[in-house]
C-alpha positions as CSV (number, residue, x, y, z in Angstrom):
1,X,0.0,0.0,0.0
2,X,3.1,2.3,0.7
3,X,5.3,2.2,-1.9
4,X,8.2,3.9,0.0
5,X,8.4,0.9,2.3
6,X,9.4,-1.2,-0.4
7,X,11.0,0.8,-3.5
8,X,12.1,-2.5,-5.6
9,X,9.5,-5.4,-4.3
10,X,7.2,-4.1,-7.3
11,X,6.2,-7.1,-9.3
12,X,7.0,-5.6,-13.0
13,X,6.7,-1.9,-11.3
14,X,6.7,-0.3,-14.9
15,X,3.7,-2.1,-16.7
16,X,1.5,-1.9,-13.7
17,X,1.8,1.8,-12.9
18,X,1.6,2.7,-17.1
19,X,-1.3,0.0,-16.7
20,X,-3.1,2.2,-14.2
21,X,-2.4,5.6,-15.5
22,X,-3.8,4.3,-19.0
23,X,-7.0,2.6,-17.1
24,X,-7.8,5.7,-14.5
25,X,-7.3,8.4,-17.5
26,X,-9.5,6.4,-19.5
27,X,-12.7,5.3,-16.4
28,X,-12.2,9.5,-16.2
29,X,-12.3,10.7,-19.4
30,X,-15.2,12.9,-20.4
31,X,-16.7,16.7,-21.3
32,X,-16.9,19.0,-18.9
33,X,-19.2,22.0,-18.7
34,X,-18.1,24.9,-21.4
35,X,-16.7,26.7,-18.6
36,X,-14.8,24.2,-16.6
37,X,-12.2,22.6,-18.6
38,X,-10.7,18.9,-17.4
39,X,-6.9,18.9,-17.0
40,X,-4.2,16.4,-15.6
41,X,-0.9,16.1,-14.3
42,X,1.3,12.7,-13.6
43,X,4.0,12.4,-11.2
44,X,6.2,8.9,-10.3
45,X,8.4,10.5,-7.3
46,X,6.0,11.0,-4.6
47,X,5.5,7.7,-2.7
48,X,7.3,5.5,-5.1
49,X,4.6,5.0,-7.2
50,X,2.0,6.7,-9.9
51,X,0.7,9.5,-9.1
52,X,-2.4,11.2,-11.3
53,X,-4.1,14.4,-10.4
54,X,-7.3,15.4,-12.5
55,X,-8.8,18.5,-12.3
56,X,-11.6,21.0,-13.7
57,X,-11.1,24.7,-14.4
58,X,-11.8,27.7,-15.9
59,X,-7.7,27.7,-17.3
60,X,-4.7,26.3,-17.2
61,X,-3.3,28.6,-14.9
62,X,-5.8,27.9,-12.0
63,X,-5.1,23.9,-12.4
64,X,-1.4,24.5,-12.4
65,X,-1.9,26.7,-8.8
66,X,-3.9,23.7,-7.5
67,X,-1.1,21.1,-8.7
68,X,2.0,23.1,-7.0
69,X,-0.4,22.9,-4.1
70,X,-1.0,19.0,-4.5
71,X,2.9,18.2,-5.4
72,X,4.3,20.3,-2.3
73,X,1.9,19.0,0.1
74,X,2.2,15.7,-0.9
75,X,6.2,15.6,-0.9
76,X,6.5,16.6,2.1
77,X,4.5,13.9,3.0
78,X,6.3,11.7,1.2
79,X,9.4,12.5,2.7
80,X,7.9,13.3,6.3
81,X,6.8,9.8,6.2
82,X,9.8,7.4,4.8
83,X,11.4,5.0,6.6
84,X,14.0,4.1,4.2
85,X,16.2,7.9,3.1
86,X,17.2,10.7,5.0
87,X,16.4,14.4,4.1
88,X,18.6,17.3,5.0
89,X,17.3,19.8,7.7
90,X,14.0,16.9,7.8
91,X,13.4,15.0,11.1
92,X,11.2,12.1,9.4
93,X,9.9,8.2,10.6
94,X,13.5,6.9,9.8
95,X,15.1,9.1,12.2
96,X,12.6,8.4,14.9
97,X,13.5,4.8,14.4
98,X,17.3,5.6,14.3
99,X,16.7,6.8,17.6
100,X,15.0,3.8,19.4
101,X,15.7,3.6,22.7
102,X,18.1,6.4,22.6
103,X,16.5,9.7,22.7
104,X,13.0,11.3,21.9
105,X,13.0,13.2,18.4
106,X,11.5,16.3,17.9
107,X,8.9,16.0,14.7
108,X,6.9,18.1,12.8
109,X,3.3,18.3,13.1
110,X,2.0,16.0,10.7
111,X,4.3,13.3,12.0
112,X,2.6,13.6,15.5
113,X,-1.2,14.1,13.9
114,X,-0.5,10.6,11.5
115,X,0.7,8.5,14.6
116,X,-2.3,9.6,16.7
117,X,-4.8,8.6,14.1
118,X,-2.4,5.5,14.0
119,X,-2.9,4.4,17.6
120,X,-6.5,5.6,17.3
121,X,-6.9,2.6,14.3
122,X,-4.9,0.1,16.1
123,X,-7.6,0.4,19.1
124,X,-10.3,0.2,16.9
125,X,-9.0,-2.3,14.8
126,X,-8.3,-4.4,17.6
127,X,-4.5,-4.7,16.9
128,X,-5.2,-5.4,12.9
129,X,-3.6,-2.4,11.9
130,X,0.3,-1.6,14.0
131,X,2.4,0.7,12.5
132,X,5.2,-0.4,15.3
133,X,5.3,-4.0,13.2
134,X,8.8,-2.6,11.6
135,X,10.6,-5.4,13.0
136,X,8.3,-8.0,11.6
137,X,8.4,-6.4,8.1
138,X,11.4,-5.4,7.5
139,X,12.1,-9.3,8.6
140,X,9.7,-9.4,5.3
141,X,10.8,-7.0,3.5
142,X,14.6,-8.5,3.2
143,X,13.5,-11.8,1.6
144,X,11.1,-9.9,-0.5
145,X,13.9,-8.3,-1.7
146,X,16.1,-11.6,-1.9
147,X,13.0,-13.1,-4.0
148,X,12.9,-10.4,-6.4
149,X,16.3,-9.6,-7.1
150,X,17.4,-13.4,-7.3
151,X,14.5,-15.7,-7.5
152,X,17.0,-18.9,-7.3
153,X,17.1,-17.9,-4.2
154,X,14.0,-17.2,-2.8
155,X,13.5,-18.1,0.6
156,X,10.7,-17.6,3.8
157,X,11.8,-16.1,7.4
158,X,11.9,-19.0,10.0
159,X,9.2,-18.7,13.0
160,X,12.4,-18.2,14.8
161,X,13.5,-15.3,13.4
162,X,9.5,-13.9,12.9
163,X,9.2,-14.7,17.0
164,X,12.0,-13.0,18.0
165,X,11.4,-9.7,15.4
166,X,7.6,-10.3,17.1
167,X,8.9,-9.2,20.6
168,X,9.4,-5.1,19.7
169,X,6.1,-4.4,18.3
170,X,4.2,-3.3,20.9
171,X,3.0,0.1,20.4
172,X,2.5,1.1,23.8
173,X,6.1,1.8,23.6
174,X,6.0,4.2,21.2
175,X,6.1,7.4,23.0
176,X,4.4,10.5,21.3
177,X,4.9,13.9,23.5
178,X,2.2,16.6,21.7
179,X,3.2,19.1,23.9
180,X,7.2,18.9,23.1
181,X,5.9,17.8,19.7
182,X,8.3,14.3,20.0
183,X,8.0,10.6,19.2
184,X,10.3,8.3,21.4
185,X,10.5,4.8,20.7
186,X,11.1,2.9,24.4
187,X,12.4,-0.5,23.0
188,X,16.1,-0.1,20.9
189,X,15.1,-3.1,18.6
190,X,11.6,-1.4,17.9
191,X,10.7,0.3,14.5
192,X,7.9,1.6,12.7
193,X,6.4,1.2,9.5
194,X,3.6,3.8,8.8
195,X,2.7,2.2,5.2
196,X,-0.9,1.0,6.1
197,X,-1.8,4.5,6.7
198,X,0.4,7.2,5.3
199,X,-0.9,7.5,1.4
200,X,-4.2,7.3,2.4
201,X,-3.6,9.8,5.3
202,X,-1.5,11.9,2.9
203,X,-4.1,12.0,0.3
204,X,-6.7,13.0,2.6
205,X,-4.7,15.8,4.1
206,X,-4.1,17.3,0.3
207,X,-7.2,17.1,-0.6
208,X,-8.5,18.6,2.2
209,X,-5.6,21.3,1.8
210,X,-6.8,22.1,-2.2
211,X,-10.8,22.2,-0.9
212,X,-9.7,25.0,1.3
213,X,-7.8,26.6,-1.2
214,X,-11.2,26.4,-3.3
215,X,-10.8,23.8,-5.4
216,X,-14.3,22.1,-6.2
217,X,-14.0,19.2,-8.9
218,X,-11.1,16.9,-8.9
219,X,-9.4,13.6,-8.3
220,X,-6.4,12.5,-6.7
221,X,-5.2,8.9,-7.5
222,X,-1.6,7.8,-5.3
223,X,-0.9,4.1,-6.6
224,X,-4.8,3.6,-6.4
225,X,-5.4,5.2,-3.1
226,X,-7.8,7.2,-4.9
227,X,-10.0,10.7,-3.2
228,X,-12.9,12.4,-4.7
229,X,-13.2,15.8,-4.2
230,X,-16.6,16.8,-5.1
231,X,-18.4,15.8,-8.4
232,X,-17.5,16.8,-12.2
233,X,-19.1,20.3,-13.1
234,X,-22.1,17.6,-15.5
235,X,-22.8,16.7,-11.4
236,X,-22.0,13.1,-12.5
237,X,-19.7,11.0,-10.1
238,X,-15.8,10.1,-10.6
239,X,-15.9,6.6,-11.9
240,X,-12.8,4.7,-11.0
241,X,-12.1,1.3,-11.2
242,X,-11.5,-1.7,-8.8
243,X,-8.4,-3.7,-9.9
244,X,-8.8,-7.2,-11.3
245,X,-6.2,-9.0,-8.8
246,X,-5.4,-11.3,-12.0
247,X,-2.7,-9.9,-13.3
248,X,-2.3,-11.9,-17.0
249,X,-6.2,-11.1,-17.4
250,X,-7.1,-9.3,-20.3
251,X,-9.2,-7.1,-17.9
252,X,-7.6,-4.4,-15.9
253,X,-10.8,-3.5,-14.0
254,X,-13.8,-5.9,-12.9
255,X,-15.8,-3.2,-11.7
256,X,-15.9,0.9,-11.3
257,X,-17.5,2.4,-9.0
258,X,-19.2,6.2,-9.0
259,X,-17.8,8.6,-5.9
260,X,-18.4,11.8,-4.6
261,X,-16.5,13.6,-1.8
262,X,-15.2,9.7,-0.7
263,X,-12.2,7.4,-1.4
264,X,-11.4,4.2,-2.4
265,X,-8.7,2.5,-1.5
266,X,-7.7,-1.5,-1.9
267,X,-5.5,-3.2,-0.5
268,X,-4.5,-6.3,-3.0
269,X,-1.6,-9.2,-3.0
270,X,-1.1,-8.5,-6.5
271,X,1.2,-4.9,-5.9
272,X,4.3,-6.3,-4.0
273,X,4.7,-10.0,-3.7
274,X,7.6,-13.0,-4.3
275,X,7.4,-16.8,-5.5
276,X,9.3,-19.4,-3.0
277,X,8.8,-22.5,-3.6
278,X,6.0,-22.0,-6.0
279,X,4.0,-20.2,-3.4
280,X,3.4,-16.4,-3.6
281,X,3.9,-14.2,-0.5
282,X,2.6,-10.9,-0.9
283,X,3.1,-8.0,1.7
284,X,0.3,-7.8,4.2
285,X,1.5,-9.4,7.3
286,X,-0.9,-11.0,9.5
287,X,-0.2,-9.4,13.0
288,X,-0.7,-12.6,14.8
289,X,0.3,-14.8,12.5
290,X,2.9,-13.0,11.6
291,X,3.1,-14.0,7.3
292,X,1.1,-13.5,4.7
293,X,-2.7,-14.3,4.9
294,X,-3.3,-16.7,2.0
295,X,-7.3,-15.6,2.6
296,X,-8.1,-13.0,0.3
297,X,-7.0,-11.5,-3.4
298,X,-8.2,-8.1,-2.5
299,X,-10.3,-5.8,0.0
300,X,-11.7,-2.7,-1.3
301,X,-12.9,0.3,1.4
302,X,-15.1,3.3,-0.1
303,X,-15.6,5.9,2.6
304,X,-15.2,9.2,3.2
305,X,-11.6,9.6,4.4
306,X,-9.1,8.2,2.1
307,X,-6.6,7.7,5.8
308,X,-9.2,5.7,7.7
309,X,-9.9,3.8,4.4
310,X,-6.0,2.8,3.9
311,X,-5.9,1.8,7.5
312,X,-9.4,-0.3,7.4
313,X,-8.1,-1.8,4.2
314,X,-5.9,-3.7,5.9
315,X,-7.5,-4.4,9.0
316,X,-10.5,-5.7,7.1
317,X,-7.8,-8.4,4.8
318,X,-6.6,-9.3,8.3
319,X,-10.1,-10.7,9.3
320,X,-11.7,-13.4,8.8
321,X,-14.9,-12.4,6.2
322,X,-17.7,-12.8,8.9
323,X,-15.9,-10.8,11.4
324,X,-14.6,-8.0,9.1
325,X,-18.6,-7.7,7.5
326,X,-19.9,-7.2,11.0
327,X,-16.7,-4.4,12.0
328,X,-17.6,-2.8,8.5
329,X,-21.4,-2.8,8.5
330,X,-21.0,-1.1,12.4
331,X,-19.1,1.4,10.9
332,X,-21.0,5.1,9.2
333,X,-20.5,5.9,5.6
334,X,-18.5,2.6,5.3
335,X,-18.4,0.2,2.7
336,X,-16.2,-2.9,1.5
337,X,-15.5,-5.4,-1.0
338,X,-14.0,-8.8,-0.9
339,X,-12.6,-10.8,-3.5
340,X,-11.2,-14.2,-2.2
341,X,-9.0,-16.6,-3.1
342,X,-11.4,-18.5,-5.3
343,X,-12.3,-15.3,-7.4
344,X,-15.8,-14.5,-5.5
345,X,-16.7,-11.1,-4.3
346,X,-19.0,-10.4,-1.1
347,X,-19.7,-6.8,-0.6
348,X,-21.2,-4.9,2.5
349,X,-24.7,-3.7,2.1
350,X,-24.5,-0.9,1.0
351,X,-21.5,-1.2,-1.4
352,X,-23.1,-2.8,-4.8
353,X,-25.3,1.2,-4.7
354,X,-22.3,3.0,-5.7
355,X,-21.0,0.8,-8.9
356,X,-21.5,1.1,-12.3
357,X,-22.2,-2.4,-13.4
């Protein structure tokens, strides 16, 4: 879901992101009103993956104040929020988590504001969504990488080594000081991994950031974490489509959906995954289990704030289907959509009112 956690894990990373630039451009394409004009910008540095911003204007020049608004918010996001690269004169999540169990780090804002709603989804989530799981995944994440870059040699972490990575994820020793505006990490072997919440909580924040700037009518699609803002100037919905988790299928899509003011947001075992032993391990790590949940192809969240969709994303592929139906139907202005491992789809009630087909 985060593509800066893991920059090379990318399953054949070029075809899929010119695959879903071609397939959003063309779910969005379309007239606009005389007056209002549709325009788009693409970008591949923020987040590691594609980014496509759609917009409608009265010119050019008001869409390219709106997309200097959406790039710098959203890299210093990206940057804010990386666990992986140091930036000069920038205090981000790596440097928290070079700092474990040596000193508190003074943060900015948004680095305080995203770990907050991150300890607010672990408690709801009962524990299904931890950004302190860093030792876990990046146990994950370096025979991922093996996998990729030598498949010969593709191998699985031992339940030894997942046990003992297991012992420094407990969030209750991750320290977060508003006031002093710092994050201390009490356990030295602890890290965290913000990447089943930080595009979806980054995407929220811009678009929320572009409303108040008075933007009315646009889309913002990070690696398919995708946020409506409004409706097209025709007062038609976006349409955007759900991913077919088959990648050698003809058929990018197998549904679209219409949204307004909401996001959707999947998370899928089809973006970053290895082969070992003829068995695929993509990169959603059961909590408890502590390795990839061989239970679903996808889970699809449509709600109204792309950051608590990322997180629930996640949470809800990290339940079993019974238990995640009853969490989502409890939830307002939530919906979902399963695909399992057999190819069927359940949706939530009121999913099946916002798609096309």
């Amino acid at each position: 879901m985060f593509g800066i956690r893991d920059k090379k894990g990318i399953r054949d990373k070029k075809g899929f992101l010119v695959l879903l630039m071609a397939a959003v451009l063309f779910l969005l394409s379309g007239c606009g009103l005389k007056k209002e004009e549709r325009y788009d910008s693409q970008y591949f540095d923020l987040f590691d993956t594609a980014t496509v911003f759609t917009a409608y204007g009265s010119s050019r020049e008001e869409f390219d104040r709106y997309d200097r608004i959406m790039y710098q918010e959203m890299k210093e996001y990206h940057q804010l929020y990386d666990i992986y690269n140091d930036y000069e004169g920038i205090h981000n999540i790596k440097t928290i988590n070079d700092n474990a169990g040596i000193q508190p780090v003074t943060v900015d804002e948004k680095i305080i504001d995203l770990l907050d709603e991150a300890v607010r989804m672990y408690d709801e989530t009962d524990g299904r969504v931890n950004v302190a799981m860093g030792s876990v995944l990046s146990v994950w994440h370096r025979y991922r990488q093996e996998g990729t870059d030598h498949p010969e040699n593709a191998g699985v972490p031992s339940e030894e080594e997942l046990s003992e990575a297991a012992k420094h994820m407990d969030i209750r020793k991750m320290v977060i000081d508003r006031e002093a505006s710092s994050v201390y990490l009490e356990d030295p072997k602890m890290s965290l991994d913000v990447g089943a919440v930080a595009k979806g909580y980054a995407v929220e924040m811009t678009c929320r950031k572009l409303q108040e700037a008075g933007l009315e009518s646009a889309l913002l699609n990070v690696g398919g974490n995708v946020r409506a803002i409004g409706e097209k100037p025709d007062g038609t919905g976006w349409a955007v489509g759900i991913q077919n988790p088959d990648l050698d299928s003809q058929q990018a899509y197998l549904h679209s959906v219409s949204i307004r003011d909401m996001a959707l947001v999947t998370s899928g075992v089809y973006q970053r995954f290895y082969v070992a032993d003829g068995i695929r391990y993509h990169h959603i790590i059961h909590p408890e289990l502590l390795v990839p949940w061989q239970k679903y192809q996808s889970v699809s969240i449509l709600g109204s704030d792309s950051g608590a969709a990322d997180a629930l994303s996640t949470a809800v592929f990290n339940m079993e289907e019974e238990e995640g139906m009853d969490f989502i139907e409890g939830l307002d202005g939530v919906e979902a959509m399963w695909i399992h491992e057999d190819g069927t789809e359940s949706y939530s009630s009121g999913f099946r009112q916002y798609m096309n087909d």
